[in-house]
N, C-alpha and C positions, 0 to 999 in steps of 0.2 A: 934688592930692597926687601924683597917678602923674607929670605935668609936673614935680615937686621931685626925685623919684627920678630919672625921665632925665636931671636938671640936675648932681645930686649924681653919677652915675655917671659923665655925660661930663667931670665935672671930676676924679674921680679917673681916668679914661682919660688924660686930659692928662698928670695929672699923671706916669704910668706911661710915658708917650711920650716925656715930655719929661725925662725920668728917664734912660732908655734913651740919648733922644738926645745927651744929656750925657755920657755914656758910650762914645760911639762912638770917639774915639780911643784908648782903654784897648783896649777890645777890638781895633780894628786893630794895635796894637803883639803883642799876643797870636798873634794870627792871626801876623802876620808872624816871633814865635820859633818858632812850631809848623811856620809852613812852611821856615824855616831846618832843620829838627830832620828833615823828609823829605827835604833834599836830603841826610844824611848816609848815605853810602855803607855803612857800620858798621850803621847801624841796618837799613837797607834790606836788608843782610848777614843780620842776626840776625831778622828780624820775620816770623813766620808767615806761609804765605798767602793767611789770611783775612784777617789784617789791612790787607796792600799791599792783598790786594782792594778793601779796604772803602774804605781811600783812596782808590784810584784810583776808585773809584766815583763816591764823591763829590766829590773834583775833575773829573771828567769832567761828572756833574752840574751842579754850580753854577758850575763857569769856563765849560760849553761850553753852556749853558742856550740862550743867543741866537745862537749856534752852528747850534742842530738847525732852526732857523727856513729858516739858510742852505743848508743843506746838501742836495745835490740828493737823496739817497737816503739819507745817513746810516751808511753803510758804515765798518767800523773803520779802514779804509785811508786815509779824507777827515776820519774823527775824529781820527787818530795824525798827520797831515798838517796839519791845524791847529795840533796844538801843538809840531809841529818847526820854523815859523811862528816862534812865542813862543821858543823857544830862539836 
């Protein structure tokens, strides 16, 4: 019986993966109006600054993730240095 449960659970897992994975182009088009939406000068104008923070947090985060691997010391200077790189 508990062998049925793990069988049933890993099949709704699937299912949830494969659900998702279906889905990844939706979401990358999303992601890419949202990152449209930070490069506007106006908003970035108007946006508190918790918010710019929280951005830049989180793109420093997740784009600079494989980044901190490289980075001799990880200092703001070699972080801000990388993404003037990408520009």
């Amino acid at each position: 019986m508990k062998t049925q449960k793990n069988s049933k659970a890993n099949s709704e897992d699937r299912l949830v993966t494969d659900y998702i994975l279906s889905k990844k182009k939706e979401a990358c088009d999303i992601v890419d109006k949202i990152m449209q939406e930070f490069k506007s000068e106006e908003r970035i104008a108007n946006a508190p600054l918790n918010q710019l923070s929280s951005v830049m947090g989180t793109l420093l985060e997740r784009f600079g993730a494989d980044e901190k691997e490289k980075a001799s010391d990880g200092t703001l200077a070699e972080i801000f240095g990388d993404f003037e790189d990408i520009r």
